[in-house]
N, C-alpha and C positions, 0 to 999 in steps of 0.2 A: 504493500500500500504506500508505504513510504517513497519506493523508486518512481511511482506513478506521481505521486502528489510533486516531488522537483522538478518532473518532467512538463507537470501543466504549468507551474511557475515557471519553466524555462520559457515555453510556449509563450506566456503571456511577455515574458519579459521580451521575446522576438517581435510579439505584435507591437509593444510599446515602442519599442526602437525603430519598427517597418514606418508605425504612425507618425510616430516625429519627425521622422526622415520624409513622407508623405509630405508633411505639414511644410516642413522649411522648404522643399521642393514647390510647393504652390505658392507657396509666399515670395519665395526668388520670381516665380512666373509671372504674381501679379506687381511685384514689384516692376517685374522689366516690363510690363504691357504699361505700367502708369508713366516711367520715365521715357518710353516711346509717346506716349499721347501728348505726355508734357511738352519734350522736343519738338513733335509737331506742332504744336499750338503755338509755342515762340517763334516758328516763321510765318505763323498765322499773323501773329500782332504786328510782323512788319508789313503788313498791306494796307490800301487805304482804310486809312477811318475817316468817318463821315461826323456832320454835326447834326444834333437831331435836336425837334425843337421838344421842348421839357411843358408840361401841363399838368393841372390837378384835380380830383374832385375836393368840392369843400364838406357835402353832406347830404345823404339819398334822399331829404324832406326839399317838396317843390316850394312850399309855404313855411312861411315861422311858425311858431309852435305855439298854443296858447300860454300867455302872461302867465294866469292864474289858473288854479287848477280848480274843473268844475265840480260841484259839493250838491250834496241834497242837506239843507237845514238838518232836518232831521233823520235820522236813523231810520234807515227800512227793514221791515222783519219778513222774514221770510213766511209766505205762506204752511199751515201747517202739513197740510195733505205732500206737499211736497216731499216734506222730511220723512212722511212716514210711507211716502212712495218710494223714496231710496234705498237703492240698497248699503249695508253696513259698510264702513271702509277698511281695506287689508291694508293694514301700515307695511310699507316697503322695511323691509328685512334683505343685508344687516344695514344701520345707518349709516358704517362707515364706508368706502368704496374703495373698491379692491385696488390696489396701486402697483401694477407693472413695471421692470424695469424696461427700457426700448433695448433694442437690437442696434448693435454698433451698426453703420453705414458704411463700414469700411472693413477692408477683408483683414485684421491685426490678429494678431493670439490675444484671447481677454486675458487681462489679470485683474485680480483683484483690488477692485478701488481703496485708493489711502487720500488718506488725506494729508498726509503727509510723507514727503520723499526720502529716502536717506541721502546722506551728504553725498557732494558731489565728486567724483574720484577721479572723474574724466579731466584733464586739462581743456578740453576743448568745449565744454559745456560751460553754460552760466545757468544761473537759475532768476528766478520771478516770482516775486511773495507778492498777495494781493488779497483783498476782501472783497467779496462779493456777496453781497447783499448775510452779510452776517457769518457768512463762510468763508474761513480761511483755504486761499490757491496757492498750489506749488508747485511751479511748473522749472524744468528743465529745458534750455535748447541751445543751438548750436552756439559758441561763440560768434561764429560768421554771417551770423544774421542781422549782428548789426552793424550794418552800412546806412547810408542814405540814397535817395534819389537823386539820380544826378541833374533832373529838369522832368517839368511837368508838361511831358511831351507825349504823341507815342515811342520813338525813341528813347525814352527815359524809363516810359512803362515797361518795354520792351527786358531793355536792357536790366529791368530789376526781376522780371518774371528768369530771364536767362541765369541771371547767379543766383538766384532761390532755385531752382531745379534740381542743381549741381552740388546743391547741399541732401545729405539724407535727413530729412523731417520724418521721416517715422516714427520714432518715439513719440516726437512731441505732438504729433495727431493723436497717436495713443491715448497720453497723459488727459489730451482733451475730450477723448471718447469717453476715458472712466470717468470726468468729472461731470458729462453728460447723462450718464449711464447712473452715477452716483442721486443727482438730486433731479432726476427723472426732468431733463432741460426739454423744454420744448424748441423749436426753430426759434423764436423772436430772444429768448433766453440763451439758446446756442451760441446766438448773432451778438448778443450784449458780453457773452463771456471771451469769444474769440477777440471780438472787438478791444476791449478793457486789458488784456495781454499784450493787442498791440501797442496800447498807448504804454504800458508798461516798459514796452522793449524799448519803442521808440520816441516816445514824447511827442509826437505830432499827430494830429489826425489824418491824414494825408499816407501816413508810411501806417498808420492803422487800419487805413483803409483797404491797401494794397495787401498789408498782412490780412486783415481778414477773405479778399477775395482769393485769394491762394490756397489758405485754410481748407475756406469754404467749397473750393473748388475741387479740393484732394478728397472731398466728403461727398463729392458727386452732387453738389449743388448745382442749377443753371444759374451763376450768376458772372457777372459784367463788371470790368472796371469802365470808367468815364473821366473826362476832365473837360475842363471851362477852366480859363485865364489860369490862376491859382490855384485853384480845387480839385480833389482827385475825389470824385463818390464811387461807392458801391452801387451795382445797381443788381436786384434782384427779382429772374419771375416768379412769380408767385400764384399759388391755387385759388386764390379768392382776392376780391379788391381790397383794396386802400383808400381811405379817404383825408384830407390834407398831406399829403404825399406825393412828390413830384414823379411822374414818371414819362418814360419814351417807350413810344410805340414803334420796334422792330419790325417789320415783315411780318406786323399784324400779332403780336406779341406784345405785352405792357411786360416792362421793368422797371418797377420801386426805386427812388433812390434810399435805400438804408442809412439811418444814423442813430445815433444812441438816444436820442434826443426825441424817437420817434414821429415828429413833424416836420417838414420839412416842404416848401411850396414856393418860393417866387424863387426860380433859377432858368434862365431864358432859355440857354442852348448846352446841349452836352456834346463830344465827342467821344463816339468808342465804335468796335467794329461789332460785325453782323456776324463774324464765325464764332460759333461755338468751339469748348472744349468737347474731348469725345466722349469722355464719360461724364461732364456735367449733365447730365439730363433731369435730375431730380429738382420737382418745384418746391418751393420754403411755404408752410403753411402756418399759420401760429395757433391753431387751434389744441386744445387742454384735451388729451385726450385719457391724461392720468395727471393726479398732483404734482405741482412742482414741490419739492420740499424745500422750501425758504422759509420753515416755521421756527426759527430760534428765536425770533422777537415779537412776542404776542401779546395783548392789551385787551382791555373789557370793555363792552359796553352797554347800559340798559335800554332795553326795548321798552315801550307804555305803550298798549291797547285798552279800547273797551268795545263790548262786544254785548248786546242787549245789556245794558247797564251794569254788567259787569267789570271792574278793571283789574286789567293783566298786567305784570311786569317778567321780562324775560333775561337775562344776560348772555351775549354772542361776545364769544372770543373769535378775533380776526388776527392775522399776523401783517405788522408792520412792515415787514420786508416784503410781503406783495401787495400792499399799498403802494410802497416804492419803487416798485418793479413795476406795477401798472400805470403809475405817471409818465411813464416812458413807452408805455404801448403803443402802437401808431391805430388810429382807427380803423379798424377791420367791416366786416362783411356781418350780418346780424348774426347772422347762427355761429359763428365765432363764442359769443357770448351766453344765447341761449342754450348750447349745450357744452359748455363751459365744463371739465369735469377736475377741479381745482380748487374744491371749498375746503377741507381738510379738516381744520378749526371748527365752522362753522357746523359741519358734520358733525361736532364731537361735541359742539355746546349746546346751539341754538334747537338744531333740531329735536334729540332728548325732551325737551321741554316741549316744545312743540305735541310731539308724539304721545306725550303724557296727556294735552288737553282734548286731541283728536281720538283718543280711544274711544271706541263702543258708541262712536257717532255714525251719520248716514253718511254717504259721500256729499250728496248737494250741500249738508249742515257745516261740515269739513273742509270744503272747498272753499265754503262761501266768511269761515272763520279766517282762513287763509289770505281772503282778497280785502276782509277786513283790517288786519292783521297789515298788510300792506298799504292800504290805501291811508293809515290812519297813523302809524307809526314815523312819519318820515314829512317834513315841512317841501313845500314842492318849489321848485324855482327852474327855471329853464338855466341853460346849458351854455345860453350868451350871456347870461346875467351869471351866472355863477362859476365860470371859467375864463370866459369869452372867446370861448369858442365850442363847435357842437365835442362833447367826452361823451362815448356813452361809456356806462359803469359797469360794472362786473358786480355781484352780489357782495362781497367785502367791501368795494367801495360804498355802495348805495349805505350800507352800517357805518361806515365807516365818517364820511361827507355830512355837512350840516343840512344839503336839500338834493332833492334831486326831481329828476320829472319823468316823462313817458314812458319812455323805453326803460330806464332804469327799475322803474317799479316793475313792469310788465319782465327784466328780465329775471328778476329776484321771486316773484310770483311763480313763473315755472319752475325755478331749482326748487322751489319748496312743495310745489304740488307732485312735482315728477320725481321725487327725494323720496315724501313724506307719503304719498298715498296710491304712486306708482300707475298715475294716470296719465296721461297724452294732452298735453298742452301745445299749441302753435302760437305764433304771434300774428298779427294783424294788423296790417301797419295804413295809414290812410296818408292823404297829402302834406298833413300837418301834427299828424298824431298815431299815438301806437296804442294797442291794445292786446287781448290774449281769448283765447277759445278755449274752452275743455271737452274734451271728449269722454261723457262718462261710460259706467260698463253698460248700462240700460238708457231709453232716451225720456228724458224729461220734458214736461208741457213747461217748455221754455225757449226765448227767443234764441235763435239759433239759425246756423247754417249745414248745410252737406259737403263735404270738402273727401274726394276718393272712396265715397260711398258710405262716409262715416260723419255721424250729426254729433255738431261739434256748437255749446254752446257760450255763448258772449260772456265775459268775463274782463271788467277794466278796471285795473289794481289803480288809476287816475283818479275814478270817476266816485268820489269820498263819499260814502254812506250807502253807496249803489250795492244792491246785491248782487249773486247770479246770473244772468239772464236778461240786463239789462245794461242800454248800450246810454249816451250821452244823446243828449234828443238832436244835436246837429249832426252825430254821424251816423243816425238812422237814415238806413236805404243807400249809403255813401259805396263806392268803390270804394275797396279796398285789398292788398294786395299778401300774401300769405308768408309768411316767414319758415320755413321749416327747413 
């Protein structure tokens, strides 16, 4: 038994060494396919660039929005028949959401994320300590990356893509995947961290910029360098629009210009070319599709409702660091927001409580506590007045913020209905105003619409004292256009 049992272990020890040797053989392969594409692509950037002219949207609403948010004096009660035509509500189980780590984008050996590096032994490395958003970075790379640009040229861009090539960056993608991988980074977060590295290395935004699109690029992103007089931007395509954000329209293609700053909008004309890299193909999205975890700095806050003369008080912990993180979001496309899956905190405060009031209610009674709950909690001010300029909010925000208005209620109303009672909510957006639908499991004699064969009824977290079922008397009969 004994001469068998060495012999499997030799076995396995053969396949371990077949595998590794496997491994470092693919890795040389895709190593050499990327420093071919890269070669080719620096004789790409010697060919003409063109200027292209730069434009922005400033916000999907055709009309300003109303001043004042419209109220019923007094509190409307729900019909009883109603409630007791409902059926009971199944609280969504568990509260908190499952939080995945992503898949590296790039072909590396994973290792294990640290957060901190051991010293550095190499002579030819330097290193990079930096905070990001509460998180201490330690990054490693080449000493010979830091040069400068020689001119803000294509010749100048050229010439700085050709001695980055020639460097091996491996590692340092690496370093940058586990940190990705670590606090579950989304694209727009990817983009702030890459970014924040290069100001690190280089001090200019300019030589941040170029390190990012290089970065970016080795990650199979489609993105673009540009330049105007002085300025070197990112520019990046992307899965869904932008709104104050400048971009050029390629060959029927929009590319963002990216900055840290997330806005970005009077810049006349850009230069850059039409060829792509070969494995750039991949578009930047910023949509939550698991938590980031930027939750070291978190803070409290009291909710006050009342609800047939009843009054509530709730406490919601939000984290500061993606408050901070979200001042910097560049305005996105609605369902960006709407399905948002990045409350973490709020998971773990707000709703508990929540869930406690809604037990062993109907769904119409539940729903309708919910849209109270939001109409009534939050002072409303529009988005020109209280920024000056259109923000829409993310559900931390709207807790977070002294007012808010349409959309922002309307998007904090769905995480709590689609969280809490694991029903189907849309948005509803009109020329000047938003709203939300619910879709219950049975249909209620209630004003309402059919939207893919399913009745889906009126619900405006705006519209203060309004119940269920009922819409604001100027956007009765209105077009309106569906968010999902």
């Amino acid at each position: 038994m004994k001469p068998f049992f060495l012999l499997l272990l030799f076995s396995f020890s053969l396949l371990g060494d077949d595998y590794a040797q496997w491994l470092k053989q693919e890795q040389e392969k895709f190593n050499g396919f990327r420093k071919n594409h890269n070669e080719e692509f620096a004789q790409e950037l010697k060919k003409d660039w063109e200027a292209f002219q730069a434009q922005y949207l400033s916000n999907s609403y055709e009309k300003p929005k109303p001043i004042e948010a419209p109220n019923l004096e007094k509190e409307s009660k729900l019909d009883v028949r109603l409630i007791q035509d409902s059926p009971f509500v199944k609280i969504q189980k568990p509260l908190e959401p499952i939080i995945t780590t992503p898949k590296p984008k790039i072909f590396v050996e994973k290792k294990a994320p640290q957060k901190k590096l051991l010293p550095i032994k190499n002579s030819n490395m330097r290193h990079a300590t930096f905070d990001f958003y509460s998180n201490k970075i330690d990054i490693n790379y080449h000493q010979h990356l830091g040069f400068l640009l020689t001119s803000v040229s294509k010749e100048g861009i050229g010439n700085f893509w050709e001695r980055f090539i020639k460097l091996d960056n491996n590692a340092l993608i690496e370093q940058l995947q586990n940190y990705i991988s670590l606090y579950n980074l989304n694209d727009w977060a990817t983009y702030l961290l890459v970014h924040k590295l290069g100001m690190e290395i280089y001090k200019t935004n300019n030589m941040a910029n170029l390190f990012s699109w290089y970065v970016l690029t080795q990650m199979n992103y489609d993105v673009k360098i540009g330049y105007s007089h002085q300025n070197i931007y990112l520019l990046a395509n992307m899965k869904h629009d932008l709104f104050q954000v400048a971009f050029l329209t390629l060959q029927g293609t929009k590319y963002y210009v990216l900055t840290p700053k997330g806005q970005i909008r009077n810049i006349e004309s850009i230069y850059t070319y039409k060829t792509n890299h070969a494995k750039a193909n991949e578009l930047l999205s910023f949509e939550f599709k698991s938590p980031l975890l930027l939750n070291n700095s978190s803070t409290n806050t009291a909710l006050h409702f009342k609800y047939e003369e009843k009054h509530y008080i709730f406490e919601a912990s939000y984290s500061k660091d993606l408050i901070d993180f979200y001042k910097t979001f560049p305005q996105s496309s609605y369902p960006i927001y709407f399905y948002a899956n990045n409350s973490s905190l709020l998971f773990s405060s707000l709703l508990p409580q929540l869930k406690t009031l809604l037990e062993n209610r109907t769904e119409i009674e539940a729903v309708n506590m919910l849209l109270r709950f939001v109409q009534t909690s939050f002072e409303y001010k529009t988005d020109e007045e209280n920024f000056g300029y259109e923000k829409v909010l993310f559900p931390e925000e709207t807790i977070f913020y002294p007012y808010s208005d349409c959309e922002d209620r309307a998007i904090l109303f769905t995480f709590l209905v689609k969280h809490l009672l694991n029903l189907e909510v849309i948005g509803i957006k009109y020329s000047d105003h938003m709203a939300t639908a619910v879709r219950f499991s049975s249909k209620p004699a209630l004003d309402g619409f059919v939207h893919k064969n399913h009745f889906y009824v009126i619900a405006d977290p705006t519209y203060v004292n309004a119940n269920i079922g009922m819409s604001i008397p100027k956007y009765q009969n209105k077009r309106f256009d569906i968010i999902e």
